[in-house]
SESE-311380 format. One record per residue (C-alpha): residue number from 1; residue in one letter; x, y, z. Coordinates in pm, 1 decimal. Layout:
REM residues N
pos, code, X, Y, Z
NUM, A, X, Y, Z $
...
This chain:
REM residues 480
pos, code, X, Y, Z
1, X, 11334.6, 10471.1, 11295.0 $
2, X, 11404.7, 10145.5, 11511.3 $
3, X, 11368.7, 9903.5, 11193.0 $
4, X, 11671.8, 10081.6, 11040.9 $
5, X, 11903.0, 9888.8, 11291.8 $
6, X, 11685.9, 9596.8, 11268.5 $
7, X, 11825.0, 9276.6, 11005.3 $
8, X, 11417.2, 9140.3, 11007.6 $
9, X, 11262.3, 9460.5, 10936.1 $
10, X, 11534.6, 9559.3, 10681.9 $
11, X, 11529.9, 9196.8, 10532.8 $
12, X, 11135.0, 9184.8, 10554.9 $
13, X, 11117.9, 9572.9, 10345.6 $
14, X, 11355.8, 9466.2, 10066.8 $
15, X, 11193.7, 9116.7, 10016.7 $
16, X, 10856.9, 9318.0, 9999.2 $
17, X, 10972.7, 9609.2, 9732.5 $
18, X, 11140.8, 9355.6, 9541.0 $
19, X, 10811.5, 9153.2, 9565.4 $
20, X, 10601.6, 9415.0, 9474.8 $
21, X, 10795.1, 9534.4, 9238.8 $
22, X, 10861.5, 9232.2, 9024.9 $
23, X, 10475.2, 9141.9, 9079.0 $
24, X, 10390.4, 9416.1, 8806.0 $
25, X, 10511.8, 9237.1, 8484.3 $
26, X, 10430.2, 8865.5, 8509.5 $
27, X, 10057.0, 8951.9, 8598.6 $
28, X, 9995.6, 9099.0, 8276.8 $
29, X, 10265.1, 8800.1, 8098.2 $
30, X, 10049.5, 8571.5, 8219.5 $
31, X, 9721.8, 8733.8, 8076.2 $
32, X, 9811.1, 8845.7, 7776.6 $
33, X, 9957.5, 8556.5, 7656.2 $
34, X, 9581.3, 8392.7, 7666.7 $
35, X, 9469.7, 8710.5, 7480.7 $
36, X, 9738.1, 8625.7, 7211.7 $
37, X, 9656.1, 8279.5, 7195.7 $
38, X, 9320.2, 8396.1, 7109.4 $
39, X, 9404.2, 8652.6, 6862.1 $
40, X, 9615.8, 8427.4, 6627.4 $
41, X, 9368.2, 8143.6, 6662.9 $
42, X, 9085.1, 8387.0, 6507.6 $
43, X, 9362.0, 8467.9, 6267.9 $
44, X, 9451.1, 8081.1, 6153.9 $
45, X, 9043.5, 8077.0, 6133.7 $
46, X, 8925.2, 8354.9, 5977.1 $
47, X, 9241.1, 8493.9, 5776.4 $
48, X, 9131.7, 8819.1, 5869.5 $
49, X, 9470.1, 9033.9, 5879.3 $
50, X, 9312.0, 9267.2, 6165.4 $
51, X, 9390.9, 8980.0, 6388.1 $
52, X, 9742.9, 8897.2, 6288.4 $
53, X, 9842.7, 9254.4, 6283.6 $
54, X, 9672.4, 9266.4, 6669.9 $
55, X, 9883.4, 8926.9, 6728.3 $
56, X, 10215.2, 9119.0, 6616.6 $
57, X, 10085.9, 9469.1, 6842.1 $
58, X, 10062.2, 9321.8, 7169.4 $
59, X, 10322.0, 9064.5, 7170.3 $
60, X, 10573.5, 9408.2, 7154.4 $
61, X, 10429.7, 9499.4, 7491.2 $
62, X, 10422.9, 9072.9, 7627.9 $
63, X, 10816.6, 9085.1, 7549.2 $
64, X, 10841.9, 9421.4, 7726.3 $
65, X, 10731.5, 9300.8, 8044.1 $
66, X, 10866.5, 8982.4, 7991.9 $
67, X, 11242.4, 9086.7, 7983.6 $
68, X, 11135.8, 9314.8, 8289.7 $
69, X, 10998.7, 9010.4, 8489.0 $
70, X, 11287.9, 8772.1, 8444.0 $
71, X, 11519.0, 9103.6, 8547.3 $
72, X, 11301.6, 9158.7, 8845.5 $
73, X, 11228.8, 8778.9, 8951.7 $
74, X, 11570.5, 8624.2, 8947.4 $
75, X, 11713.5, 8842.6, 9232.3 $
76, X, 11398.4, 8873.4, 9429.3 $
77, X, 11434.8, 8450.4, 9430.4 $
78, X, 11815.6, 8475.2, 9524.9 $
79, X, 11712.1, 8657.3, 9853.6 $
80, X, 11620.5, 8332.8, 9991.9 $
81, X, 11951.5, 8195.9, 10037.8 $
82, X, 12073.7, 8562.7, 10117.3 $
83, X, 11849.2, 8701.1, 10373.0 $
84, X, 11682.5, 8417.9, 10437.9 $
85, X, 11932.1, 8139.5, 10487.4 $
86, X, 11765.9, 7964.9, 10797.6 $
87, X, 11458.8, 7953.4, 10643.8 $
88, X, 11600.5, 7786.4, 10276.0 $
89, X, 11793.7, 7564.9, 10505.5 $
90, X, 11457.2, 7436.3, 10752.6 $
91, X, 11195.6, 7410.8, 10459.1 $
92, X, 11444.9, 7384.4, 10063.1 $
93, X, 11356.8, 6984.1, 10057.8 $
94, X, 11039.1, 7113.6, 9931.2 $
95, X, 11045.1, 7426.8, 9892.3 $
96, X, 11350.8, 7490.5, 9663.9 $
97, X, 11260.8, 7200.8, 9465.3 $
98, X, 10929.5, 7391.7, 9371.1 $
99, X, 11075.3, 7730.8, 9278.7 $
100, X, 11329.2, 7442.8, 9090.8 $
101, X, 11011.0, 7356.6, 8888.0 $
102, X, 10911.8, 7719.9, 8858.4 $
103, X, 11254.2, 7796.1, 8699.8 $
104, X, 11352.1, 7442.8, 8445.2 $
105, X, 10969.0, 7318.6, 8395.7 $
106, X, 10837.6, 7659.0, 8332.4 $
107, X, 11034.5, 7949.4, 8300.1 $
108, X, 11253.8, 7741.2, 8015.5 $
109, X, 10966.1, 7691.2, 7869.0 $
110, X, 10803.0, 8009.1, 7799.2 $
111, X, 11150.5, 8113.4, 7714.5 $
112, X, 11232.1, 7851.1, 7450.1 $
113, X, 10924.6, 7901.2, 7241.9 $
114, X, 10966.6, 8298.7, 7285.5 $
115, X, 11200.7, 8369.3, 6949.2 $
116, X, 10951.8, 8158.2, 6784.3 $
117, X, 10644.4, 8303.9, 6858.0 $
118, X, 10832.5, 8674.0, 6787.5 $
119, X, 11049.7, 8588.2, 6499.7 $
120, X, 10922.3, 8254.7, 6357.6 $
121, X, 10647.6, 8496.9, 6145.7 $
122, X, 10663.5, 8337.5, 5745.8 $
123, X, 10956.8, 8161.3, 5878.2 $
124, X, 10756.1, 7806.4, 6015.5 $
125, X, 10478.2, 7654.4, 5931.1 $
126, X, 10172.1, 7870.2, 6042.9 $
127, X, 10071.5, 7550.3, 6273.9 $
128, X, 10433.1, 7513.0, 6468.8 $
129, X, 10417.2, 7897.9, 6502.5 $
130, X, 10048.9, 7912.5, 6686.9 $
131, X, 10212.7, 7569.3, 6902.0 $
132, X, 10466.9, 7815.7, 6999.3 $
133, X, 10221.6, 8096.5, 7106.7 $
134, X, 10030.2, 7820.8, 7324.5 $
135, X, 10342.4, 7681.4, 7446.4 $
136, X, 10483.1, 8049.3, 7585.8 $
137, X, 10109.3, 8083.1, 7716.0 $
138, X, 10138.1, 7748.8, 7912.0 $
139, X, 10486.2, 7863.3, 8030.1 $
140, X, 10369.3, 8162.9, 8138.0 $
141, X, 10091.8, 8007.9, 8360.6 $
142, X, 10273.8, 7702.0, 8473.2 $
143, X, 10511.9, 7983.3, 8654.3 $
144, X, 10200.8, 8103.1, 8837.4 $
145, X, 10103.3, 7781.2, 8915.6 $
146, X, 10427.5, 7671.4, 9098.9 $
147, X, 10467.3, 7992.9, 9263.9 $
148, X, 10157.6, 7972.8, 9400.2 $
149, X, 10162.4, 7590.2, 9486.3 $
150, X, 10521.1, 7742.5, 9687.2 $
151, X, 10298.6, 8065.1, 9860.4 $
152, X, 9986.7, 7862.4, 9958.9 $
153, X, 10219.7, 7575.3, 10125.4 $
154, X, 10409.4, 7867.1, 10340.9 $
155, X, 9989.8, 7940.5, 10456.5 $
156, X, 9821.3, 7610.7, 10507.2 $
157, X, 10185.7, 7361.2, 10546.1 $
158, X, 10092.8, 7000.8, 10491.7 $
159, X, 10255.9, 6624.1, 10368.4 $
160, X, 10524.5, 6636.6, 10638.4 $
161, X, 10626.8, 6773.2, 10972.3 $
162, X, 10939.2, 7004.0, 11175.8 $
163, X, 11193.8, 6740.9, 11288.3 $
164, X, 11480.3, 6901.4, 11482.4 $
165, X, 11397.5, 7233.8, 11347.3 $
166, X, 11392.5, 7107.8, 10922.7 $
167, X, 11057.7, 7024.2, 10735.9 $
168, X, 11030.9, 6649.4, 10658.6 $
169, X, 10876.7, 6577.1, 10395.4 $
170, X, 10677.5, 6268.9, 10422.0 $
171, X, 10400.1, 6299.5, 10127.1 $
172, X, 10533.6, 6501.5, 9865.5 $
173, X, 10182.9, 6509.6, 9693.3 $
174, X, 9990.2, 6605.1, 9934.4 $
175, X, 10283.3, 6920.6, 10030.3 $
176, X, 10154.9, 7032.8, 9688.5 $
177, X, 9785.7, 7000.9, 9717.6 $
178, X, 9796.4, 7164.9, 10043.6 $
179, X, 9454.4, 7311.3, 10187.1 $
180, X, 9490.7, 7638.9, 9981.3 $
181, X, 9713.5, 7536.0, 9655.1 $
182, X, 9368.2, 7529.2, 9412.1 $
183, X, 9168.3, 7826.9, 9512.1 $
184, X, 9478.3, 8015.4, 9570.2 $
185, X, 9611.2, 7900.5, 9193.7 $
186, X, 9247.8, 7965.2, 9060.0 $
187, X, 9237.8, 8319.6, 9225.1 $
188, X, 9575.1, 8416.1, 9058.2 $
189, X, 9509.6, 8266.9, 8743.5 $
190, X, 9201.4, 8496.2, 8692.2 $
191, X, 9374.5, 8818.9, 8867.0 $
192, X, 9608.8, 8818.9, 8547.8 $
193, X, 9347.7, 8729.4, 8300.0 $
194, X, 9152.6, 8990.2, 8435.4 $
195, X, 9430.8, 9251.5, 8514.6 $
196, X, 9534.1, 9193.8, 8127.8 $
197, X, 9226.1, 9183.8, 8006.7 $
198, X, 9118.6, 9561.5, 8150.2 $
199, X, 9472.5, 9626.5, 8040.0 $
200, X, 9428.8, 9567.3, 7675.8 $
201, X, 9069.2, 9747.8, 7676.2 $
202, X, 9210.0, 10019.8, 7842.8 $
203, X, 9464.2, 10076.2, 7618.5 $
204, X, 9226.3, 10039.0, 7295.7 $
205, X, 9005.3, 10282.4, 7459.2 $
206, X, 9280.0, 10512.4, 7470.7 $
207, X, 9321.9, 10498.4, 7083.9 $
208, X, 8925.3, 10528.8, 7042.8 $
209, X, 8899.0, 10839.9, 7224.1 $
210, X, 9252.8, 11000.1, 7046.0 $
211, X, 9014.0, 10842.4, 6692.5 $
212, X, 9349.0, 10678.0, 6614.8 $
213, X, 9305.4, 10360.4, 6422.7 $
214, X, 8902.1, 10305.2, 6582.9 $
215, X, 8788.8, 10001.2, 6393.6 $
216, X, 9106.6, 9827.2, 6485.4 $
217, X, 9091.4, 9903.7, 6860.3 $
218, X, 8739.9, 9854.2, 6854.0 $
219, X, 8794.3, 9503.8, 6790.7 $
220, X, 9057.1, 9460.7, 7081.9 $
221, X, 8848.5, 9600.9, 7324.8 $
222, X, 8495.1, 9406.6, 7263.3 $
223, X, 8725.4, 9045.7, 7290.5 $
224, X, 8869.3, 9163.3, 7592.2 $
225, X, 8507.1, 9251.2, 7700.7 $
226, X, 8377.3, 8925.3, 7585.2 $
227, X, 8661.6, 8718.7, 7773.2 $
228, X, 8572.8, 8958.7, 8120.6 $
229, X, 8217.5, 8882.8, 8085.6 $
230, X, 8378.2, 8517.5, 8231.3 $
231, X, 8641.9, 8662.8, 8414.7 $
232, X, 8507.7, 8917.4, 8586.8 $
233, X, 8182.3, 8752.0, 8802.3 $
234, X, 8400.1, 8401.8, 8831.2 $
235, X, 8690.5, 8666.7, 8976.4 $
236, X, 8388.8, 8762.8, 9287.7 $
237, X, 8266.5, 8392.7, 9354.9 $
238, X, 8625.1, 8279.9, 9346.5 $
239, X, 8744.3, 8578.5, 9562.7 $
240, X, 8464.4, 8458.9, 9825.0 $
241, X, 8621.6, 8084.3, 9817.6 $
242, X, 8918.1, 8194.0, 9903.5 $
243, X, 8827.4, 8409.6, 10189.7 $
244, X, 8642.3, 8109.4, 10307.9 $
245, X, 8991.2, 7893.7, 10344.4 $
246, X, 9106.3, 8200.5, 10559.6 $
247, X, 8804.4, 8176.5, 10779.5 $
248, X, 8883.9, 7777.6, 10848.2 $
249, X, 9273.7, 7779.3, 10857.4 $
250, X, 9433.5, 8123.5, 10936.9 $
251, X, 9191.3, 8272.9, 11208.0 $
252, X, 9431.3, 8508.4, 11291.5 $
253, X, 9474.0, 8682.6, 10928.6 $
254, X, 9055.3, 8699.0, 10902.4 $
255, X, 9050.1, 8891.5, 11220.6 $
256, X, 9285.3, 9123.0, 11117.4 $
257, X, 9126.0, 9140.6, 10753.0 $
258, X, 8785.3, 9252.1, 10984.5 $
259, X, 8990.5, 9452.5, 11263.6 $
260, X, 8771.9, 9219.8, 11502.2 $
261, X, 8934.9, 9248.9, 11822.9 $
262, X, 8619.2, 9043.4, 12030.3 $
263, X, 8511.1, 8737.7, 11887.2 $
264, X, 8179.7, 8667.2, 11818.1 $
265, X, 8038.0, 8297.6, 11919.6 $
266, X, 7883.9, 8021.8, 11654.8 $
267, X, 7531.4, 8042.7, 11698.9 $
268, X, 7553.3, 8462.8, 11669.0 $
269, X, 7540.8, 8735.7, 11445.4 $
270, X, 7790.5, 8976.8, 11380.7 $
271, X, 7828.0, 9363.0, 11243.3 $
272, X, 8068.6, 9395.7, 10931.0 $
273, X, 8342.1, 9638.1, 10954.6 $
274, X, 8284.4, 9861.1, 10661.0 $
275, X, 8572.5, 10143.1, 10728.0 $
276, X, 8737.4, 10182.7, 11047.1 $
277, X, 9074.3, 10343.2, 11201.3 $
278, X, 9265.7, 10030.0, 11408.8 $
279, X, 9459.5, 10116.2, 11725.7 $
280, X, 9711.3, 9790.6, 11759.1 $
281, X, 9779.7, 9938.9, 12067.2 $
282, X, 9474.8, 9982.3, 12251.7 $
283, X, 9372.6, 9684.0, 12098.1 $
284, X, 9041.2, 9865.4, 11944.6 $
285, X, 8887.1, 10063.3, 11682.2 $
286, X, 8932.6, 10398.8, 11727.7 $
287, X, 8647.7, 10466.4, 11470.1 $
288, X, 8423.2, 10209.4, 11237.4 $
289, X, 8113.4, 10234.2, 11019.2 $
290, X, 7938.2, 9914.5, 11064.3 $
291, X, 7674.1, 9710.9, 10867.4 $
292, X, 7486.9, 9543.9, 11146.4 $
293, X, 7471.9, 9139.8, 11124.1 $
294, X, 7634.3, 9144.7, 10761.0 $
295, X, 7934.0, 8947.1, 10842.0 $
296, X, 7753.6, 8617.0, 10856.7 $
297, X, 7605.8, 8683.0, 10529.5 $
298, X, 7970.6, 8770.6, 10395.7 $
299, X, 8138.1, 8468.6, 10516.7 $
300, X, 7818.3, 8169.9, 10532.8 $
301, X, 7523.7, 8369.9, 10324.9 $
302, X, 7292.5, 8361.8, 10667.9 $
303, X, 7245.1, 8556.3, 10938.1 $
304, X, 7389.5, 8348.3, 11272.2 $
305, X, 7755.8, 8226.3, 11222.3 $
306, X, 7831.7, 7844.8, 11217.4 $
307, X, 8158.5, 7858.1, 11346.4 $
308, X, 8347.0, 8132.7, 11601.7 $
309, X, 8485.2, 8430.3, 11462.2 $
310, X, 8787.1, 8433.4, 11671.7 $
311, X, 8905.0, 8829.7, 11801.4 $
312, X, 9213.3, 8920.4, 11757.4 $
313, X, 9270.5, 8978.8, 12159.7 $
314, X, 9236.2, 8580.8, 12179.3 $
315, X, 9595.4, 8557.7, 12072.6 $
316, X, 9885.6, 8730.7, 12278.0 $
317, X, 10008.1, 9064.1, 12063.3 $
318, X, 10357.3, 8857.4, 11945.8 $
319, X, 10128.0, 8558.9, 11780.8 $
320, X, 9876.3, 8785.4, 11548.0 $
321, X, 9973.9, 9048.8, 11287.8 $
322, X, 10065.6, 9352.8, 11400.8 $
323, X, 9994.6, 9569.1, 11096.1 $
324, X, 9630.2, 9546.7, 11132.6 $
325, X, 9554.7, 9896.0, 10944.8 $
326, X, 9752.0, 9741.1, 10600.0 $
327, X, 9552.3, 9438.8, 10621.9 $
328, X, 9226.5, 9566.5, 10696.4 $
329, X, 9199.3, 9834.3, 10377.4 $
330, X, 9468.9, 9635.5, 10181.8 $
331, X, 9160.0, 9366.2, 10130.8 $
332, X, 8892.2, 9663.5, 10082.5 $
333, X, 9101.7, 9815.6, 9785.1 $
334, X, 9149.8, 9491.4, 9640.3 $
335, X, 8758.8, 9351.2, 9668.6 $
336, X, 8667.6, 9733.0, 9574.7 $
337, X, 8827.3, 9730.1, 9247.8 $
338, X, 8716.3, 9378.5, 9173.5 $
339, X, 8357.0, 9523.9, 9220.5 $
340, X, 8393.7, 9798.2, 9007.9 $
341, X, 8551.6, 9561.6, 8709.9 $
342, X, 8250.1, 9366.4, 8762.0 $
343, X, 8012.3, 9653.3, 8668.3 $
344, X, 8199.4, 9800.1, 8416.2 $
345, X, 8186.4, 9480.2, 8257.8 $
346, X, 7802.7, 9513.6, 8280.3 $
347, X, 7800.6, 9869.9, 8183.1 $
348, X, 7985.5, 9804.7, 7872.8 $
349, X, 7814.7, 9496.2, 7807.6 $
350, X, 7490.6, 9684.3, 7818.6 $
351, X, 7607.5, 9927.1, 7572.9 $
352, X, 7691.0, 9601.5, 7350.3 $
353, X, 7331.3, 9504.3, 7352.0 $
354, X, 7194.7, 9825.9, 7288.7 $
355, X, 7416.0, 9873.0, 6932.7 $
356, X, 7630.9, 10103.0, 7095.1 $
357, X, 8036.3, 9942.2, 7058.6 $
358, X, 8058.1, 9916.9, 6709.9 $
359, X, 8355.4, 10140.8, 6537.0 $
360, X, 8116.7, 10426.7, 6445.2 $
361, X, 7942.6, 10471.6, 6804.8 $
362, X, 8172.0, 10363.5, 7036.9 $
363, X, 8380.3, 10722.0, 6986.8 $
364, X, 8074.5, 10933.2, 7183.5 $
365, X, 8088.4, 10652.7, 7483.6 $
366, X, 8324.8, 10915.9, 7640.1 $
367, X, 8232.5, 10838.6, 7986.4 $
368, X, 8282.8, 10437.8, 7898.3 $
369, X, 8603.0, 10450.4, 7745.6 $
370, X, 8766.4, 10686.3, 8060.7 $
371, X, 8605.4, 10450.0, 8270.3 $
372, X, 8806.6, 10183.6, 8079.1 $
373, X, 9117.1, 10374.9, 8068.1 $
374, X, 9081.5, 10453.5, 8472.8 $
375, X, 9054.3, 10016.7, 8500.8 $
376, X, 9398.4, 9966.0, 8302.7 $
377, X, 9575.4, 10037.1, 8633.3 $
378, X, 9324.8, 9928.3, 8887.4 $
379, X, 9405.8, 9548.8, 8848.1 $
380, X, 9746.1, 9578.1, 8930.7 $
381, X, 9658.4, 9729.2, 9265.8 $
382, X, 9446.4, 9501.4, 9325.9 $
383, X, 9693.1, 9212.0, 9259.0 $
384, X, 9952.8, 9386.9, 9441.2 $
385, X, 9694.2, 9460.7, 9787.4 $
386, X, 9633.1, 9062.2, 9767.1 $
387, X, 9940.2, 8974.3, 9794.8 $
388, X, 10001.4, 9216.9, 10123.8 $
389, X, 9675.8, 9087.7, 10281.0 $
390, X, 9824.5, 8712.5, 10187.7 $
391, X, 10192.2, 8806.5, 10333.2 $
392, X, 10150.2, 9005.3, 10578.8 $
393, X, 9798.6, 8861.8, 10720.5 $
394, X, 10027.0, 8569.0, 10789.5 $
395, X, 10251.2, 8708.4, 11009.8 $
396, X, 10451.3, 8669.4, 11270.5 $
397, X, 10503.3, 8316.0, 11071.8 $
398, X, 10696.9, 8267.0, 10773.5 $
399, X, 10631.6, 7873.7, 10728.7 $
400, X, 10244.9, 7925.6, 10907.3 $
401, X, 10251.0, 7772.7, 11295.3 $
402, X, 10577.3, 7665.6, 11199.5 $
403, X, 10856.4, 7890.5, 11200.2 $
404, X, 10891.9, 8242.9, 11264.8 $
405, X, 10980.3, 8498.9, 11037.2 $
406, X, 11210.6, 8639.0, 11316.0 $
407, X, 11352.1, 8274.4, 11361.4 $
408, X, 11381.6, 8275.8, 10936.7 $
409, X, 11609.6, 8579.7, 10860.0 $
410, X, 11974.4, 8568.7, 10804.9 $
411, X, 12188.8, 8683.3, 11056.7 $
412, X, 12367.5, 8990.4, 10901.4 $
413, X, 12448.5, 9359.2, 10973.7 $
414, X, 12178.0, 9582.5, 10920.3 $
415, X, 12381.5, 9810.8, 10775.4 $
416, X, 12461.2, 9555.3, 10465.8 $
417, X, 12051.7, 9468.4, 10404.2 $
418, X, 12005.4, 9856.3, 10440.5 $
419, X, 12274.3, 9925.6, 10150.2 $
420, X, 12148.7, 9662.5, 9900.3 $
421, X, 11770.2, 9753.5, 9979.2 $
422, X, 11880.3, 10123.0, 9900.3 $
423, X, 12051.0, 9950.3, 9593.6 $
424, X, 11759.1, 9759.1, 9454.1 $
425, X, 11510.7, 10041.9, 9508.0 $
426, X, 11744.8, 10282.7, 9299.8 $
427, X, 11833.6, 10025.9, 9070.3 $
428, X, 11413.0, 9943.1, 9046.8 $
429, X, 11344.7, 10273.0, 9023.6 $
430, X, 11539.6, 10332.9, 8695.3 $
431, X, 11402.6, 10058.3, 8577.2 $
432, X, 11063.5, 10113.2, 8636.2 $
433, X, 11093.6, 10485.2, 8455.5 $
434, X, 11253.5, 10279.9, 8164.5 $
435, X, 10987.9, 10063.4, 8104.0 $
436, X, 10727.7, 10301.5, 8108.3 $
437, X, 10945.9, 10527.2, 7859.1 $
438, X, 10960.4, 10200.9, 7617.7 $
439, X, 10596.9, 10061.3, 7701.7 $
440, X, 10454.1, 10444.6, 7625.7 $
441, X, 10670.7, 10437.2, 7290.4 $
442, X, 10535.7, 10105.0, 7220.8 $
443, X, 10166.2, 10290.4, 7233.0 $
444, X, 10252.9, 10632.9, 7068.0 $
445, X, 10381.0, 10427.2, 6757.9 $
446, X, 10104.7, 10228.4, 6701.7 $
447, X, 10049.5, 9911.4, 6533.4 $
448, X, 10161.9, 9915.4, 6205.2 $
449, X, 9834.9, 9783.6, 5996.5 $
450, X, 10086.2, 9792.1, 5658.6 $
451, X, 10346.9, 9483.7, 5781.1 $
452, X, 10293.9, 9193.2, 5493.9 $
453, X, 10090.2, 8909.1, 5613.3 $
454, X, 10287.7, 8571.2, 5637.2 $
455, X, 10279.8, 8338.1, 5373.9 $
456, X, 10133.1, 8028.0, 5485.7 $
457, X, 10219.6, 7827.3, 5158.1 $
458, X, 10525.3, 7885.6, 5158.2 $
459, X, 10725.4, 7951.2, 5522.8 $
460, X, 11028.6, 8093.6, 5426.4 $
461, X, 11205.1, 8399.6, 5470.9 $
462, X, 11116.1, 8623.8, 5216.6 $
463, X, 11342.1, 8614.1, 4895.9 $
464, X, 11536.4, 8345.6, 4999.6 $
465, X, 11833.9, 8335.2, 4785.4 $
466, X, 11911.5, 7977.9, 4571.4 $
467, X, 12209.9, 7849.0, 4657.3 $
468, X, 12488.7, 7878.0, 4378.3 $
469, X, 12765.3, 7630.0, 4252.2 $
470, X, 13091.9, 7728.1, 4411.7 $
471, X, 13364.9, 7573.9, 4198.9 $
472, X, 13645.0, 7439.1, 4404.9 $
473, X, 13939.3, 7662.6, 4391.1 $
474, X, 14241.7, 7533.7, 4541.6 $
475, X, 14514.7, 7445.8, 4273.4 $
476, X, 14545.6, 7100.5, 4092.3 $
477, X, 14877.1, 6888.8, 4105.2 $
478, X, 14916.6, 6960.6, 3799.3 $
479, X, 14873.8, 7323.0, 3858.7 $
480, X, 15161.8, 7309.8, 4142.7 $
C-alpha cells in the first residue's frame, strides 16, 4: 500500500482511470459517425426510408456517447496543469498548442454541426443537412488525429530539443510528423471504425435473434460487415507496422511487450513468447510456452533477425518498465481480439456467399449472431489494452528519453490526489451506470420505422404557420 502516500503513483492511477474511462465513448463517436455518413448517403441515393430511419436510430446512441465524451475528456485534459504542472510547463509550446487544436479546430467543429445533423431533419435543405453529418464525422476524426499527433510525439519526440529543462521547438512540422504520428493515427483511426463497426452488428444481431424488426437489422449488420471486410485485415497489417516503429525506436517497450530479459543478436533466431508468468524481480520468466524461432518471422517475416533484439536486463531496473506482466498480456488481449474480428469477418462473410444473411435465414445463424453479439464489447478492450501497452510500455519517461514521469508530476499532498481520484472514480462510476441505463433504453425502444420521412421539396418545419397582418394598435393623436 506504499503508492497510497506516493503523489506519482496517485497522480499516475487517476490520470489512467480517467484515461480509460473517457477512452470508451469517443472510440465508438469516431466510428459511427462514418457509419452515419454512409447511411444517409444511401438514403440521398436510393430514397429508400430503411436508411433514413437507420440514420435517425443510431445517431440517438452517437449523441449518447458524445455528451459522455466531452463530460469525461474535459477534466481528464485539465489534469495536465493540475497534476502535471512541470510537465505542461517543460513541453506546452507544443504540446498545449496541439490539444489547443484538438479543442477550437476540432472539437468546435463536431459540435457546431451537431444540432444540425440531429434537429435540422425537414428543416434544411437535404444537401446542407448530409454537409452537416460529414462535417460532425470530420470533427469527430480530426480529434483523433490531434490527440494522437500529441501521444505519438510524447513516444518518438522530434523538431526541437530540452534547453534548460523546456522543449524548444525548432521545426514545428516536423514535431508533428514525428517518427510514429501516421501509423499511430492510421492504427486509431481503424480501432474506432472497427470497434463501431462490430458495435453496430452486434447490436443488430441482438434484434435478429429477439426476431424484433429482422429485415431492418439485417440491413445494419451486412454494411457493417461489408465496411469490416476493409477494416478488419487492414486493422492486422497496420497493427504489424506499428509494432515495427516499436522495434526501431522504443527498444525498451518491445522487450517488455516479449518479456525478453536476454537479447538475442542480429544475425540469430529467436523463440516467441506465447504465454508466460514475468518475475520483475528475478529478472526472468517464471514460466513461458514458446514457439521456437517465430519471433523473427513476427517482427521481419524470416527466420534470422536483422537487427538486435535488445533484453530487458541491458537497461538498469529504473530505465525500463517495471510493469512487465501488464504489458506483456495487455498486447496479447489486444492482437487476440483483433484476430478473432478478423475471422468472424470471414465466417460471416462466408455465410454471405453461401445465401445465408438475408432477412429470412439469417435468424437460424444462432451461433453467428452470439458470436457477433460476444464482438460488440471486444473492441473496446482491445482499444483500451493498446493504449496501456502504448503508456505504460513507455515508462519510466513521460516525454520519451526526455523527461521523467517522476520529474513530470506536480508536487502536492498525496492525500489531495487520493481524495479527487476517489472523487472521479465515484463520480465515473455513476456515470458509467447512467449511460448504460440510457444506452440500454435507447435499444429496448427500438427504432421507430413510423417517423415521417423529410420533405426534400420543401425544408420547412412542418405546418409552418403564415404570418398574419398585425394592425398597429397604439392610439392616434386624434384618439388622445
Amino acid at each position: 500500500m506504499d503508492f497510497l502516500s506516493s503523489t506519482v503513483a496517485l497522480s499516475r492511477i487517476q490520470f489512467a482511470v480517467t484515461a480509460i474511462f473517457h477512452m470508451l465513448w469517443p472510440v465508438l463517436t469516431t466510428g459511427m459517425a462514418i457509419y452515419l455518413v454512409i447511411v444517409e448517403g444511401l438514403w440521398l441515393k436510393t430514397r429508400n426510408s430503411d436508411y433514413y430511419h437507420h440514420a435517425r436510430f443510431w445517431s440517438k446512441l452517437y449523441v449518447l456517447n458524445f455528451g459522455v465524451g466531452v463530460a469525461s475528456g474535459l477534466p481528464m485534459e485539465f489534469q495536465f496543469g493540475t497534476n502535471w504542472a512541470p510537465f505542461s510547463e517543460a513541453v506546452g509550446d507544443f504540446f498545449g498548442s496541439i490539444l489547443g487544436f484538438e479543442g477550437a479546430m476540432a472539437f468546435m467543429l463536431e459540435a457546431g454541426f451537431l444540432g444540425i445533423m440531429l434537429f435540422g431533419w425537414g428543416r434544411v435543405n437535404p444537401a446542407i443537412h448530409y454537409l452537416a453529418t460529414i462535417m460532425v464525422a470530420f470533427g469527430a476524426n480530426l480529434s483523433t488525429f490531434w490527440i494522437l499527433v500529441a501521444n505519438s510525439w510524447l513516444q518518438t519526440p522530434a523538431g526541437g530539443e530540452m534547453v534548460n529543462d523546456k522543449f524548444v521547438v525548432s521545426d514545428y512540422f516536423q514535431a508533428i510528423l514525428n517518427p510514429f504520428m501516421i501509423k499511430s493515427v492510421m492504427h486509431m483511426f481503424l480501432a474506432t471504425l472497427e470497434t463501431s463497426l462490430f458495435v453496430i452488428g452486434g447490436i443488430s444481431a441482438w434484434y435478429i435473434l429477439q426476431k424484433r424488426h429482422q429485415e431492418f437489422f439485417t440491413q445494419s449488420l451486412k454494411i457493417a460487415l461489408a465496411a469490416a471486410i476493409l477494416v478488419a485485415p487492414l486493422q492486422i497489417y497496420v497493427g504489424h507496422l506499428s509494432a515495427e516503429q516499436v522495434y526501431h525506436y522504443q527498444p525498451t517497450k518491445l522487450a517488455a511487450i516479449e518479456a525478453k530479459w536476454e537479447t538475442s543478436l542480429a544475425g540469430e533466431s529467436a523463440d516467441w513468447s506465447l504465454v508466460a508468468i514475468p518475475d520483475n524481480q528475478q529478472e526472468r520468466n517464471r514460466w513461458e510456452i514458446t514457439i521456437p524461432n517465430a519471433l523473427g518471422y513476427i517482427l521481419e517475416f524470416k527466420a534470422k533477425l536483422s537487427e538486435p533484439v535488445l533484453g530487458l536486463k541491458t537497461w538498469s531496473a529504473s530505465d525500463r518498465p517495471h510493469m512487465v506482466g501488464l504489458v506483456y498480456y495487455s498486447f496479447r488481449i489486444m492482437s487476440g481480439i483483433g484476430i478473432f474480428m478478423a475471422v468472424l469477418m470471414v465466417w460471416s462473410s462466408l455465410q454471405w456467399l453461401r445465401g445465408k444473411l438475408n432477412s429470412e435465414k439469417l435468424g437460424e445463424q444462432k451461433w453467428l449472431l452470439r458470436s457477433w453479439m460476444l464482438t460488440a464489447p471486444l473492441g473496446y478492450i482491445a482499444v483500451e489494452a493498446g493504449w496501456i501497452v502504448r503508456c505504460v510500455g513507455r515508462q519510466p519517461w513521460t516525454l520519451y528519453g526526455q523527461i521523467r514521469t517522476a520529474d513530470a508530476a506536480s508536487q502536492l499532498p498525496a492525500s489531495t490526489v487520493l481524495t479527487s481520484l476517489l472523487s472521479f472514480t465515484i463520480v465515473y462510476s455513476i456515470l458509467f451506470v447512467a449511460t448504460l441505463y440510457f444506452g440500454s433504453r435507447i435499444i429496448r425502444q427500438g427504432p421507430n420505422l413510423n417517423l415521417p420521412l423529410p420533405n426534400h421539396n420543401n425544408p420547412m418545419p412542418v405546418n409552418p404557420q403564415p404570418a398574419q397582418f398585425v394592425p398597429d394598435q397604439r392610439p392616434t393623436e386624434a384618439q388622445q
